[in-house]
N, CA and C of each residue as an Amber inpcrd file, in Angstrom:
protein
   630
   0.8340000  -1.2040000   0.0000000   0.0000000   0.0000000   0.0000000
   0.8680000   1.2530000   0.0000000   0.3530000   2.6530000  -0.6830000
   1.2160000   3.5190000  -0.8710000   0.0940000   4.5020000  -0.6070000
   0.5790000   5.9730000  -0.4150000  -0.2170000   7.0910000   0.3810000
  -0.2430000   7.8260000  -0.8650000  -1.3830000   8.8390000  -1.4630000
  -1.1290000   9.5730000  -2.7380000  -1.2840000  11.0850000  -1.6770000
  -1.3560000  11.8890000  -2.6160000  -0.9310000  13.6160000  -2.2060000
  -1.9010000  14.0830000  -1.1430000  -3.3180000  13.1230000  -1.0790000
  -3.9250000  13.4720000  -0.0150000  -4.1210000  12.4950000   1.3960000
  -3.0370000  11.5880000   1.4660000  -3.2200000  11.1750000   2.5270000
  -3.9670000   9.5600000   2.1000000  -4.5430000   9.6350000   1.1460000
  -5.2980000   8.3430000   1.3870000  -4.6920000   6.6740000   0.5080000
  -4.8040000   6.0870000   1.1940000  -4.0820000   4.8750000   1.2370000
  -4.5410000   4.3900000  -0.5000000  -3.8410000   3.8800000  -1.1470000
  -3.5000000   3.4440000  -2.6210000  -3.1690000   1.9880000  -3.1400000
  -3.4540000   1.2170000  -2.6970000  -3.6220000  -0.2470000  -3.5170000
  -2.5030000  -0.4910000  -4.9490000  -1.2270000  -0.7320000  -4.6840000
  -0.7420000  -1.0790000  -5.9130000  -0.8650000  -2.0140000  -6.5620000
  -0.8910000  -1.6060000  -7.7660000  -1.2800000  -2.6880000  -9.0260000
  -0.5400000  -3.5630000  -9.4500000  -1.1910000  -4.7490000  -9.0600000
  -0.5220000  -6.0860000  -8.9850000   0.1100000  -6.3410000 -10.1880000
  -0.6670000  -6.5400000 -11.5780000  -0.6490000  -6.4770000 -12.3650000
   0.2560000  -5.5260000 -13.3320000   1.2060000  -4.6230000 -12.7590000
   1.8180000  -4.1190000 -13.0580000   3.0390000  -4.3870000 -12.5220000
   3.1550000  -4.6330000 -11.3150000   4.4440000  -5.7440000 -10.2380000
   4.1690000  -6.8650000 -11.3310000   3.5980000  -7.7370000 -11.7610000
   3.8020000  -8.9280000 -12.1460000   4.3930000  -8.8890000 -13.7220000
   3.4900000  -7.6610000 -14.2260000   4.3060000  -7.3780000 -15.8590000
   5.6330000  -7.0600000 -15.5350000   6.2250000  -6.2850000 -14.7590000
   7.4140000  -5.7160000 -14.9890000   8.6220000  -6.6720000 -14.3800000
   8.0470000  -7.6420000 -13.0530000   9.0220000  -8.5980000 -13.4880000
   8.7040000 -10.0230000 -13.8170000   7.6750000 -10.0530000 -15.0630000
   7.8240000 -11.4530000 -15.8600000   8.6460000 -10.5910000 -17.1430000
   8.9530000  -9.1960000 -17.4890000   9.5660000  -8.8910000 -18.4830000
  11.1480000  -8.8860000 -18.1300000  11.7680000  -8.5340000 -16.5840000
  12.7950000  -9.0780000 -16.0990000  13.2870000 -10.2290000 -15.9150000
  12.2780000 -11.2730000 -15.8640000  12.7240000 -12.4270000 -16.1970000
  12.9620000 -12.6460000 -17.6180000  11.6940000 -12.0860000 -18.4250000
  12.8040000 -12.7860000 -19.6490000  13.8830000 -11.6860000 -20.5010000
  14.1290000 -10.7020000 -19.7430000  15.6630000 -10.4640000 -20.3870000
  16.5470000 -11.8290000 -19.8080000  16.6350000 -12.0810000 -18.2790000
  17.4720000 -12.7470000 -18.0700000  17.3740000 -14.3110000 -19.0730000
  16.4820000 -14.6980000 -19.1960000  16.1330000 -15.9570000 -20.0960000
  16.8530000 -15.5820000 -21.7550000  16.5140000 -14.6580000 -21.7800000
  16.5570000 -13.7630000 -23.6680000  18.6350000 -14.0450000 -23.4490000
  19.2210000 -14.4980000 -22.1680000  20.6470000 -13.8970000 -22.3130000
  21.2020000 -15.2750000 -22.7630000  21.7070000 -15.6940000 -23.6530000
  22.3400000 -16.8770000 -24.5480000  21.5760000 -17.8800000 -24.5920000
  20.0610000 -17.5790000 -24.9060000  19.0000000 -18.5370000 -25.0480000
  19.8470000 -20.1200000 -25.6550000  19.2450000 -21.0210000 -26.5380000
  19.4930000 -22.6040000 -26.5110000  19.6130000 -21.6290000 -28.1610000
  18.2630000 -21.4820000 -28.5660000  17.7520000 -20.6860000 -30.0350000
  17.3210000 -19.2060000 -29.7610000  17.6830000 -18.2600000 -30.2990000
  17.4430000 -17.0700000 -30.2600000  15.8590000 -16.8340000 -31.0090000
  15.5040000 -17.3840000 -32.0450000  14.2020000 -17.5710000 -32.9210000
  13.5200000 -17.8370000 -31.9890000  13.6370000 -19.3380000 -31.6430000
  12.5150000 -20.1500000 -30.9170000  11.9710000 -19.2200000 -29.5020000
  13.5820000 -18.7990000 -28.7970000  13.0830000 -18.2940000 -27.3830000
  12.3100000 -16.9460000 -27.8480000  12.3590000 -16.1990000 -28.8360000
  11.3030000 -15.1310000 -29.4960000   9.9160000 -15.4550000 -29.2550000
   9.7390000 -16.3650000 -30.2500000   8.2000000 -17.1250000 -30.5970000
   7.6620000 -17.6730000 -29.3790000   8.1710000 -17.9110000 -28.5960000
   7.6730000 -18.1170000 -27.3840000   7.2710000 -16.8570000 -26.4300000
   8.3170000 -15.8030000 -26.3020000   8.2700000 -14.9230000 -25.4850000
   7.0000000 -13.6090000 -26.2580000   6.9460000 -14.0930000 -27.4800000
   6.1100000 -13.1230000 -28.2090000   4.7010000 -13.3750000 -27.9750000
   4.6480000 -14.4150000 -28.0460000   3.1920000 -14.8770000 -27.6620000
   2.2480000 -14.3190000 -26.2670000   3.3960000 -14.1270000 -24.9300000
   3.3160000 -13.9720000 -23.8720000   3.2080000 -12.4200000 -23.6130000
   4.0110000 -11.4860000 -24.4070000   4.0830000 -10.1900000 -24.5700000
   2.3680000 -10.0270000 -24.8660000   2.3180000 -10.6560000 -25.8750000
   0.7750000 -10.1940000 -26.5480000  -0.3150000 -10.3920000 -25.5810000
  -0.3240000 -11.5620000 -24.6460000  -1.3490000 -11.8360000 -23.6650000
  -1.1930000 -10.4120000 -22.7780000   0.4120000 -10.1690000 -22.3230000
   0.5820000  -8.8570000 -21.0340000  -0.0560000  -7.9590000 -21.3310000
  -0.0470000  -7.0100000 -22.5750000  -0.3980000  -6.5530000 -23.1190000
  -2.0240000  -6.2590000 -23.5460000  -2.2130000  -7.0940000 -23.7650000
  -4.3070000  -7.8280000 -23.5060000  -4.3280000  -7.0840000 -22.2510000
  -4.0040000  -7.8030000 -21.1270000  -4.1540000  -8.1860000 -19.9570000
  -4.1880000  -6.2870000 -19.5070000  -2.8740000  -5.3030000 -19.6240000
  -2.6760000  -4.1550000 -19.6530000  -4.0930000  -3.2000000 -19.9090000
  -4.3530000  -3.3440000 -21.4890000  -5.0990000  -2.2090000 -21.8710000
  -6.5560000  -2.3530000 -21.6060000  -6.7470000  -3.6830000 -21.1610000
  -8.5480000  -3.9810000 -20.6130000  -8.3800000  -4.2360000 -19.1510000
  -7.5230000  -3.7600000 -18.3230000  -7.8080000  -3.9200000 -16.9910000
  -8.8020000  -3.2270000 -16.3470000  -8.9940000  -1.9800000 -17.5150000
 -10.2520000  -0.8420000 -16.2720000 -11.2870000  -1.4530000 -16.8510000
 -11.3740000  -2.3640000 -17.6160000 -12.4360000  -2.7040000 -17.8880000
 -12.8720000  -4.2200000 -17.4160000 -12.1230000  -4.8800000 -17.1380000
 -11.8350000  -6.2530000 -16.5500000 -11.0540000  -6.4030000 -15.9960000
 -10.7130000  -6.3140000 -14.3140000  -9.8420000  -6.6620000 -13.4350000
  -9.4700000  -8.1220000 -12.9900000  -9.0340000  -8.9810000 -12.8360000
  -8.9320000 -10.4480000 -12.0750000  -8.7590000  -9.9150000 -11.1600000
  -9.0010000 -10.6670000 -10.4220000  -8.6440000 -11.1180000  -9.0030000
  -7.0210000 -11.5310000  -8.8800000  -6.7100000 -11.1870000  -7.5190000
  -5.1320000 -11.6740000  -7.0660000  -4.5800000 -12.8610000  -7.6920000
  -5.5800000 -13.8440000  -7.0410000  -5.2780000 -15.5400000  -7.1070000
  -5.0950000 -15.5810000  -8.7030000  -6.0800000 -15.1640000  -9.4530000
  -5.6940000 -15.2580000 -10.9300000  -4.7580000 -14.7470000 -11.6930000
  -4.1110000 -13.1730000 -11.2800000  -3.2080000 -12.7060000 -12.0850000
  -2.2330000 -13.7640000 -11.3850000  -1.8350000 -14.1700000 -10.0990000
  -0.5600000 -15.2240000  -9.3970000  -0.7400000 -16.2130000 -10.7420000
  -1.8300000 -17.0100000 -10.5410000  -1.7940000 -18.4960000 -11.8500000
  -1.3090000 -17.7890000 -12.9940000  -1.9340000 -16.7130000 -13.5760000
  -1.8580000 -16.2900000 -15.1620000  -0.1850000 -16.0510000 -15.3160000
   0.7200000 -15.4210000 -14.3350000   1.7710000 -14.9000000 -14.1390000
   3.2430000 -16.1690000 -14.2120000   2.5800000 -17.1810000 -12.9260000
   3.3230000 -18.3720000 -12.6910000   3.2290000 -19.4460000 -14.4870000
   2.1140000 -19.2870000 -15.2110000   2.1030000 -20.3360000 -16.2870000
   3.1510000 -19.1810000 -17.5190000   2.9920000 -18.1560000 -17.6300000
   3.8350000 -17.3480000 -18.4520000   5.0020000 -17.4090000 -18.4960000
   5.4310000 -17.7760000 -17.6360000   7.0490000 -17.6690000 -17.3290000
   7.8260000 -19.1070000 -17.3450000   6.5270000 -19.7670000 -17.5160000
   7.2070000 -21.5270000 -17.4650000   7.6210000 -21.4440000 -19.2120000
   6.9160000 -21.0130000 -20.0740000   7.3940000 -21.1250000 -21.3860000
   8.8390000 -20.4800000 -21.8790000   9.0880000 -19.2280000 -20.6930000
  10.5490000 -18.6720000 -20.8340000  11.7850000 -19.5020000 -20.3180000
  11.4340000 -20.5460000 -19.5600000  12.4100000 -21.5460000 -19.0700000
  12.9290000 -21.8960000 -20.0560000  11.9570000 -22.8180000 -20.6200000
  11.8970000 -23.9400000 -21.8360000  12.4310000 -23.0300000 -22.7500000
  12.6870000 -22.1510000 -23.1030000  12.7090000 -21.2710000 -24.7760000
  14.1780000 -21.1630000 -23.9610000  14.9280000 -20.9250000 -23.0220000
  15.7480000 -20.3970000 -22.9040000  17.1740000 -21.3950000 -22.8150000
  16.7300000 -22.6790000 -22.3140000  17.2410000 -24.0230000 -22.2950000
  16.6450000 -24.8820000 -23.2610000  15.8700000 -24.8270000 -24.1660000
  15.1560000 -25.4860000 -25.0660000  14.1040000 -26.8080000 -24.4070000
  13.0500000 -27.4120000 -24.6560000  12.1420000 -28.3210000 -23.7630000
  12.9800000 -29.1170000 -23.4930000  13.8970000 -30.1130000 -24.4540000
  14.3710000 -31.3110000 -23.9740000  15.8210000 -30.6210000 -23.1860000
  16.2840000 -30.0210000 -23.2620000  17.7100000 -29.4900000 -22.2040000
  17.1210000 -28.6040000 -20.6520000  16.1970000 -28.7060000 -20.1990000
  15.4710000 -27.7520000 -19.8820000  16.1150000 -29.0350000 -18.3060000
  17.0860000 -28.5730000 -17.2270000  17.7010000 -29.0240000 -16.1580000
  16.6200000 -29.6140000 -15.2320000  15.9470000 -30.6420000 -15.2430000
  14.8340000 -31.1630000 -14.9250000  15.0340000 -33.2970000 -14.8660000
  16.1730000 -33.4440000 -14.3090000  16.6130000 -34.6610000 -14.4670000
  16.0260000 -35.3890000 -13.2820000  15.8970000 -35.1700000 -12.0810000
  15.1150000 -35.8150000 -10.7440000  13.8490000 -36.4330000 -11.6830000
  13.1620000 -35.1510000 -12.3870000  11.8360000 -35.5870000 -12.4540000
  11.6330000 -36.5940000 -13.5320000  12.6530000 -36.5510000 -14.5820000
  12.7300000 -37.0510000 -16.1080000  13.1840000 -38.9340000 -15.4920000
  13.8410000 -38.8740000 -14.3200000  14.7390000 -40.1560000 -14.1450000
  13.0660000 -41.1000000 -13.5930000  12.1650000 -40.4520000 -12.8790000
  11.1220000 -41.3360000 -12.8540000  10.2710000 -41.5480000 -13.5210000
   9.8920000 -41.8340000 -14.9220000   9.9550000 -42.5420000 -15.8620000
  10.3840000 -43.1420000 -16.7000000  11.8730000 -42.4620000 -16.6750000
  13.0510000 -42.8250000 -17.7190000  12.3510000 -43.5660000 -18.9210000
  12.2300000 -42.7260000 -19.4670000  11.8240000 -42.7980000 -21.0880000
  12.3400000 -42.5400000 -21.9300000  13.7610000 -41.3110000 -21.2600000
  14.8280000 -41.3000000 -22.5790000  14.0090000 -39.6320000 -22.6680000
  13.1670000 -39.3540000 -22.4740000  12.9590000 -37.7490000 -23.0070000
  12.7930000 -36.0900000 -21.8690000  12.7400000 -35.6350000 -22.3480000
  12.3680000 -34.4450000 -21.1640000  11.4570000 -34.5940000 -20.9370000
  10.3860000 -34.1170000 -19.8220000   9.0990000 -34.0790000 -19.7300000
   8.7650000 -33.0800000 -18.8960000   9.4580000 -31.3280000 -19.0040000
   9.1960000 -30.6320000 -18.9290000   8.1920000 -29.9590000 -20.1730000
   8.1220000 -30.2100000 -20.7750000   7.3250000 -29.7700000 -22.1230000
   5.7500000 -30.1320000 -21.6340000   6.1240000 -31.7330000 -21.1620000
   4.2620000 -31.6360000 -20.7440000   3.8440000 -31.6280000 -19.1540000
   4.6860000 -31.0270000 -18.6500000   4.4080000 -29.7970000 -17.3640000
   3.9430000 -28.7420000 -17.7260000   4.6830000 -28.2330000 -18.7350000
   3.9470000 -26.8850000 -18.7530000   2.5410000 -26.9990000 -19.9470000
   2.1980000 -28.1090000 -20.6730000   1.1010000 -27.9750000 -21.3770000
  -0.4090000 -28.6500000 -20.1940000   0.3900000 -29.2970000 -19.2360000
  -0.4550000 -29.6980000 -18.3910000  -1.0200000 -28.4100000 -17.0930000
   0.1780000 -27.4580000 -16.8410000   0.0360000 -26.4020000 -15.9830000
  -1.0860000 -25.4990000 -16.9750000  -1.1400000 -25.3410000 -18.6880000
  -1.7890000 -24.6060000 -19.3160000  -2.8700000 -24.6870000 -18.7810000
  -3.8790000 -26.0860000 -18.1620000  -5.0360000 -26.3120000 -18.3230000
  -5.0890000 -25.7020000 -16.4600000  -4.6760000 -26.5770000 -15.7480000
  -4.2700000 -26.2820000 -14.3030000  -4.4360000 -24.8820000 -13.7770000
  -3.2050000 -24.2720000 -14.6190000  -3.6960000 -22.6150000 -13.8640000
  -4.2390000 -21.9280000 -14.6770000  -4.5990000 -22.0550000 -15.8940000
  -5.5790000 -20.9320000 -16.5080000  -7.0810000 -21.1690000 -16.0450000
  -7.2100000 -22.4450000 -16.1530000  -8.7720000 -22.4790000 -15.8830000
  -9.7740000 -21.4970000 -14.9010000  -9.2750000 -21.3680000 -13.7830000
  -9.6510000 -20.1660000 -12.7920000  -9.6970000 -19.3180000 -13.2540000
  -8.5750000 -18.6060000 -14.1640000  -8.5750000 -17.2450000 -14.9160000
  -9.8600000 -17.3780000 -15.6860000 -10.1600000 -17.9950000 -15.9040000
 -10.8590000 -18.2530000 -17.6640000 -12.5030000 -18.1810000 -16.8450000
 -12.8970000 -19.4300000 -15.8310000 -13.6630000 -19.4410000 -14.8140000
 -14.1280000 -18.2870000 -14.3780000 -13.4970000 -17.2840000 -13.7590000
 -13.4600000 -15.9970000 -13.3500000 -14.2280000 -15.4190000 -14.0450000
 -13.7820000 -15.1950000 -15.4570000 -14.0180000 -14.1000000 -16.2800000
 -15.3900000 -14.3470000 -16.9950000 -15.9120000 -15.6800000 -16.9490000
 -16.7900000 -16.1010000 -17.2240000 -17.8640000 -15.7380000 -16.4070000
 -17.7000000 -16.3340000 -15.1560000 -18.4800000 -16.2870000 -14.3170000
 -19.2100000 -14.3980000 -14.2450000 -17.9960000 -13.6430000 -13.7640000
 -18.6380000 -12.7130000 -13.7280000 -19.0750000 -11.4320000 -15.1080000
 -18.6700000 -11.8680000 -16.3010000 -18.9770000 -11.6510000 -17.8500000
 -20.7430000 -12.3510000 -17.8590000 -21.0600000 -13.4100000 -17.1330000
 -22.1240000 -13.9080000 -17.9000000 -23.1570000 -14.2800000 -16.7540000
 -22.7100000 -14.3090000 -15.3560000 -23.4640000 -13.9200000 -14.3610000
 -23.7570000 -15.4710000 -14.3380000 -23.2480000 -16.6750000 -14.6190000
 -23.2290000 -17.6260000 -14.8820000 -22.7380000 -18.4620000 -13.7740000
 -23.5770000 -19.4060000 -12.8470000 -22.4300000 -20.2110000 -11.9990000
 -22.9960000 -21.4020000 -11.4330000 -23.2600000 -22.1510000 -12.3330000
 -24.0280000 -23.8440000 -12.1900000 -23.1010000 -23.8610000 -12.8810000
 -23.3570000 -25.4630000 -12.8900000 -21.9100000 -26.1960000 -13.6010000
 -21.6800000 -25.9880000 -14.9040000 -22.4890000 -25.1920000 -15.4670000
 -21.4600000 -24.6810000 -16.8320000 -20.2970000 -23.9540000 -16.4830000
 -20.1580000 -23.4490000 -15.5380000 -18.7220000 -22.3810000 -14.7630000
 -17.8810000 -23.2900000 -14.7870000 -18.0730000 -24.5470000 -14.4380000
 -17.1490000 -25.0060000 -14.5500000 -16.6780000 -26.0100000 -15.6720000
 -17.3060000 -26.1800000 -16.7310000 -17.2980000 -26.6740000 -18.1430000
 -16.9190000 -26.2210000 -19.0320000 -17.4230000 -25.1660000 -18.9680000
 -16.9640000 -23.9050000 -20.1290000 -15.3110000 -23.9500000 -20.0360000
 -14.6460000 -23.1430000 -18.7510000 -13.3690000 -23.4930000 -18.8980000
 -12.3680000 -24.4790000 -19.9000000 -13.2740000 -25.9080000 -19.1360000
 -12.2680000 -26.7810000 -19.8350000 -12.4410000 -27.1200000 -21.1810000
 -13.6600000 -26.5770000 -21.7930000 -13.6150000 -26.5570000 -23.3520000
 -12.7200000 -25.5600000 -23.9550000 -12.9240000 -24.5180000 -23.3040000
 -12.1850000 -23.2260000 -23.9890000 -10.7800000 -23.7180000 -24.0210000
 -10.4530000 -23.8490000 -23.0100000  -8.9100000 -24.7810000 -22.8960000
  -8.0960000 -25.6910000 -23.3640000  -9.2760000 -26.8340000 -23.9710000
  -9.2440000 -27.4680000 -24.8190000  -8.8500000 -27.0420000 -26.2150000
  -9.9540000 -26.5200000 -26.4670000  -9.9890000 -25.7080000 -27.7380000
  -8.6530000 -25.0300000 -28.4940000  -8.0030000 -24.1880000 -27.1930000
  -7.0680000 -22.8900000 -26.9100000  -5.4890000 -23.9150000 -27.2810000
  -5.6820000 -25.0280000 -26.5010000  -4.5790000 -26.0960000 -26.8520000
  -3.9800000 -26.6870000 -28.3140000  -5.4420000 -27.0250000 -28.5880000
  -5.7940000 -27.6260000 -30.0650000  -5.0290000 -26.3960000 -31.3770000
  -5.8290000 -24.9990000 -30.7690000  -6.0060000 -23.5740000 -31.7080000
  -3.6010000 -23.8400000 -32.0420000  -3.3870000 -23.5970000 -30.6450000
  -1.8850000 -23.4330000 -30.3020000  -0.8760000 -24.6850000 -30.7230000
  -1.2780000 -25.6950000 -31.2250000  -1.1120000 -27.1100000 -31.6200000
  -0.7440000 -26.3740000 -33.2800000  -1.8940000 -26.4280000 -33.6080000
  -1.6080000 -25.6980000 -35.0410000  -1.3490000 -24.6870000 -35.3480000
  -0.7410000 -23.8610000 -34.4110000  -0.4000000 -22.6420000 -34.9820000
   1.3720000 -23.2890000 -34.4610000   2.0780000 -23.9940000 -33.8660000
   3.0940000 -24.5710000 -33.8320000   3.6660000 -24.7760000 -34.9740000
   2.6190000 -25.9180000 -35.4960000   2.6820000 -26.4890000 -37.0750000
   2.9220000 -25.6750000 -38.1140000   2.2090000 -24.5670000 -37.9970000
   2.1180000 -23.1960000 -39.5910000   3.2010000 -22.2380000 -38.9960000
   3.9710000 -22.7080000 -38.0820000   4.9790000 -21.7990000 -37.8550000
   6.2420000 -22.1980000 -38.1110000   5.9640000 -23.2240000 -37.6930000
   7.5920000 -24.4890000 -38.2390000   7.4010000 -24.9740000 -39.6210000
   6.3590000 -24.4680000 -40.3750000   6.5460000 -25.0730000 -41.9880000
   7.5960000 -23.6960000 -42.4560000   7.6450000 -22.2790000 -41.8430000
   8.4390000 -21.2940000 -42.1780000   9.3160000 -21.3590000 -41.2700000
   9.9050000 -22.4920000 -40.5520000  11.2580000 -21.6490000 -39.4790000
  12.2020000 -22.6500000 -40.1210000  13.7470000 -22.2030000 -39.7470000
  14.7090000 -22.8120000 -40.2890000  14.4610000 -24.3220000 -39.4600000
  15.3450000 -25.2840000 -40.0040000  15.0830000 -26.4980000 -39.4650000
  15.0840000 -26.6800000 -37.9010000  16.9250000 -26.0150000 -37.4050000
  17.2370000 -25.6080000 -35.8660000  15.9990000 -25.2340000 -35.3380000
  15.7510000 -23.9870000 -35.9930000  15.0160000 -23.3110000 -35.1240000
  13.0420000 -24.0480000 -34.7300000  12.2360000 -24.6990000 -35.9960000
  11.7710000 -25.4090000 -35.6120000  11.6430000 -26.5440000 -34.7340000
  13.2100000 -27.6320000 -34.5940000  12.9220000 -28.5950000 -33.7680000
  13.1490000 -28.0280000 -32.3530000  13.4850000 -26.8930000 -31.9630000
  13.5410000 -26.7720000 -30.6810000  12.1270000 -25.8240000 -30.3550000
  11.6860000 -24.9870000 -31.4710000  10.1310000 -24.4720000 -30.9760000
   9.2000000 -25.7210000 -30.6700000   9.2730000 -26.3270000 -32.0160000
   8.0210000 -27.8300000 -31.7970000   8.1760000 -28.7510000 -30.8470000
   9.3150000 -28.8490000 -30.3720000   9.5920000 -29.5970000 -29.0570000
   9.1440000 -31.2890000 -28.3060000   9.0180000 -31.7710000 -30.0270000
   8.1920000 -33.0540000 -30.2640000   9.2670000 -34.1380000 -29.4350000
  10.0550000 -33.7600000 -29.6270000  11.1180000 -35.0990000 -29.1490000
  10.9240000 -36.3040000 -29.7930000  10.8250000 -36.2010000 -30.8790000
  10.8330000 -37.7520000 -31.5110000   9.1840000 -38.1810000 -31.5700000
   8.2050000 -37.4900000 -30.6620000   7.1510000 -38.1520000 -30.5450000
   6.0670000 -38.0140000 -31.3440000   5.7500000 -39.0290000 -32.2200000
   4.9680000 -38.9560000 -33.7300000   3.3270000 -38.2340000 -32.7870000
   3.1140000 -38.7740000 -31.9350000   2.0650000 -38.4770000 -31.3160000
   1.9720000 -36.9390000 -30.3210000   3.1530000 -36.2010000 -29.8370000
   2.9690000 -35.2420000 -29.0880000   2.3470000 -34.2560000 -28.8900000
   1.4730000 -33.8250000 -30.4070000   0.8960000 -33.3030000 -30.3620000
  -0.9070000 -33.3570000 -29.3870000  -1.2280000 -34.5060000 -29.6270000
  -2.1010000 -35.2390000 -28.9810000  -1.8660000 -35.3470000 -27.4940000
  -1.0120000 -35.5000000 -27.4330000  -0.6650000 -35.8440000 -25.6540000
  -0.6070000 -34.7010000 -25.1770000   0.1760000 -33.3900000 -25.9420000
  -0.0250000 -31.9170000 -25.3880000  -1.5690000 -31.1200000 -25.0220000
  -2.2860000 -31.8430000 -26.0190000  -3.7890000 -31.0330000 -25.7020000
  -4.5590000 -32.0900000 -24.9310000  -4.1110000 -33.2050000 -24.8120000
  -4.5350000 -33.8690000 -23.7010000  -4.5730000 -33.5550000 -21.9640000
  -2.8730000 -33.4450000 -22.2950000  -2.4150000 -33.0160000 -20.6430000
  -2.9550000 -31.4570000 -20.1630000  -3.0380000 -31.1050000 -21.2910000
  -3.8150000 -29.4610000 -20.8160000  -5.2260000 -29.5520000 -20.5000000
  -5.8490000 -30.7100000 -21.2210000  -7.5910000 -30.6420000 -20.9490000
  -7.7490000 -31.3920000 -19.4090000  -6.7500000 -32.3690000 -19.3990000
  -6.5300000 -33.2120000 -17.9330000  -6.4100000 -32.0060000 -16.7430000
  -5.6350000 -31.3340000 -17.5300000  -5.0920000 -30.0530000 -16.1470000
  -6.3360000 -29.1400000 -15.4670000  -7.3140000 -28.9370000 -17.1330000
  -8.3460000 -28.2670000 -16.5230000  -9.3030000 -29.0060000 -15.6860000
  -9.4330000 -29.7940000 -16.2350000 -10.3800000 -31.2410000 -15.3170000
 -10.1910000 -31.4700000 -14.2730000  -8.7210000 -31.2110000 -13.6380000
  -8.5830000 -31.5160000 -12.4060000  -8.7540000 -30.1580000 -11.1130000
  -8.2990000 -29.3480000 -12.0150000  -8.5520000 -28.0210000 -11.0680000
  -9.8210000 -27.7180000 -11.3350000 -10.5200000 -27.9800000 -12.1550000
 -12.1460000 -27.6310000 -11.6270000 -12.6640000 -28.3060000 -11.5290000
 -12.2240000 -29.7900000 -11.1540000 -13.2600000 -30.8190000 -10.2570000
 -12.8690000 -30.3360000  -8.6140000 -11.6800000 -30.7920000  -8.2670000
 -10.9110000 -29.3280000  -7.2100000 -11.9150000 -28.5210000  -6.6920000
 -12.0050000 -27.5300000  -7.2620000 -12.5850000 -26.3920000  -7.2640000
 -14.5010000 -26.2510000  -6.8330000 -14.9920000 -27.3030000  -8.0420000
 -16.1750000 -27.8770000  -7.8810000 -16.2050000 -28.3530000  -6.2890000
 -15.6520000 -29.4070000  -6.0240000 -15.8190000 -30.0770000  -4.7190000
 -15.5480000 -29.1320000  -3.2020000 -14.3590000 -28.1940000  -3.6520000
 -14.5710000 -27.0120000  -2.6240000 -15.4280000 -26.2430000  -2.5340000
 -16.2510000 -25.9290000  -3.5950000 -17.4140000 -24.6740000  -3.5100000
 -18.4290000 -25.8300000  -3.0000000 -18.6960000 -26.8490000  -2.9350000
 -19.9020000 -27.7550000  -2.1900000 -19.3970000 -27.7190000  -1.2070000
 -18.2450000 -27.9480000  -0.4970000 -18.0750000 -28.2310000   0.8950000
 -18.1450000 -26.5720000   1.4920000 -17.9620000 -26.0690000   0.9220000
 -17.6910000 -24.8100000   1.5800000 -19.5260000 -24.2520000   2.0170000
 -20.0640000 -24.3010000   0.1540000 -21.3490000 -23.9210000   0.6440000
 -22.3420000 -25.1070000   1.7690000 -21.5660000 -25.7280000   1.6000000
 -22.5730000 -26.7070000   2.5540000 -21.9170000 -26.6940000   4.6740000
 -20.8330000 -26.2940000   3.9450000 -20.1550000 -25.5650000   5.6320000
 -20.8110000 -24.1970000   6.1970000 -20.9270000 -23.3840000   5.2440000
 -21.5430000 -22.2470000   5.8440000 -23.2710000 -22.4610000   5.8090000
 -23.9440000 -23.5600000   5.5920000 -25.2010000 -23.7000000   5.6080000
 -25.3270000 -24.6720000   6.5960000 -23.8990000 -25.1770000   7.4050000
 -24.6000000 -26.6640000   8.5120000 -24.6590000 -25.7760000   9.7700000
C-alpha cells in the first residue's frame, strides 16, 4: 500500500508488479538462449497476452489468485525457450519414468489447463453472471480448444522456421504423437482443477449452511 498527495491509502497494481518482473525475467532468459528464434516465438506470444491483460484492466480486473496463476504459467514457457524443452535441467523428475525424453514440455502444457482455468472461470463467471456447472465446463472446453487452436499454430509456424530453429520451438522429441498428448495433458489439467474447485465450492457452501 502507498499514500497519494492526499493522505489516502492506494492499492498497488498487482498487475503491473507482475508485468514488470515477468519482463525481467525474460531479459534474463533472452541472455544466450538454446535458439534465439525459438526463445522469441515463445516470449512473443506472452508479450501479446501482457499486453491484452494491460489495456482492458479498467475494464476487466482479475482477481489476485488469478493474475498469481496467469503470471506463474507465463514464465514456465521462458524456461523452456531459454534451455530449449528437452535441455530444460529437470533430471530428478525425467529419471522417474526414464523414457529417454524431457518431460518438462508436458508440465507446462499440463500447468496450461491447471492454472488458466480459474482465470478463464473468473471471467466467465462474472462476464455472464453464470455459476451452475457450466462455470465449470466452459473453462475446460475453452482450454481445450485454446490447446488444439496453439497445436496448429506450432505447425504453420515451423513449416516457415529454419530447421534448428523449428525442432527446438516444436519440441516433439521424436514423438509422432505429441501433439495429442499436449492437448490432452492441458484438458486433464483443466479437469482436475475444476473438479478441485467444484468439490470445494460444495463443501464450503454446505459448511456455511450446517
Amino acid at each position: 500500500m502507498v499514500r497519494d498527495n492526499l493522505g489516502k491509502k492506494k492499492e498497488l497494481n498487482l498487475l503491473y508488479i507482475y508485468s514488470a518482473a515477468w519482463f525481467f525475467f525474460a531479459l534474463i532468459t533472452g541472455i544466450n538462449p538454446k535458439n534465439r528464434l525459438a526463445w522469441f516465438l515463445e516470449a512473443i506470444v506472452m508479450v501479446a497476452l501482457i499486453f491484452i491483460l494491460l489495456l482492458t484492466q479498467k475494464k476487466f480486473r482479475f482477481s489476485k489468485l488469478s493474475y498469481t496463476l496467469i503470471f506463474i504459467y507465463i514464465s514456465m514457457p521462458l524456461i523452456a525457450a531459454h534451455y530449449s524443452y528437452e535441455n530444460v535441467p529437470l533430471d530428478w523428475f525425467n529419471n522417474l519414468f526414464d523414457t529417454g525424453r524431457n518431460y518438462f514440455d508436458r508440465i507446462v502444457h499440463f500447468s496450461f489447463g491447471l492454472l488458466l482455468a480459474i482465470p478463464i472461470r473468473e471471467f466467465f463467471i462474472r462476464t455472464t453472471k453464470i455459476k451452475n456447472l457450466w462455470s465449470y465446463t466452459v473453462p475446460v472446453l475453452i482450454l481445450f480448444g485454446a490447446s488444439a487452436i496453439y497445436e496448429i499454430f506450432e505447425w504453420a509456424v515451423m513449416v516457415y522456421l529454419p530447421e534448428k530453429a523449428s525442432f527446438v520451438f516444436l519440441a516433439a522429441q521424436g514423438d509422432i504423437w505429441d501433439s495429442q498428448k499436449d492437448m490432452s495433458l492441458a484438458g486433464i489439467g483443466a479437469v482436475v482443477i475444476m473438479s478441485l474447485t467444484l468439490i470445494f465450492n460444495k463443501v464450503k457452501l454446505r459448511f456455511n449452511h450446517g
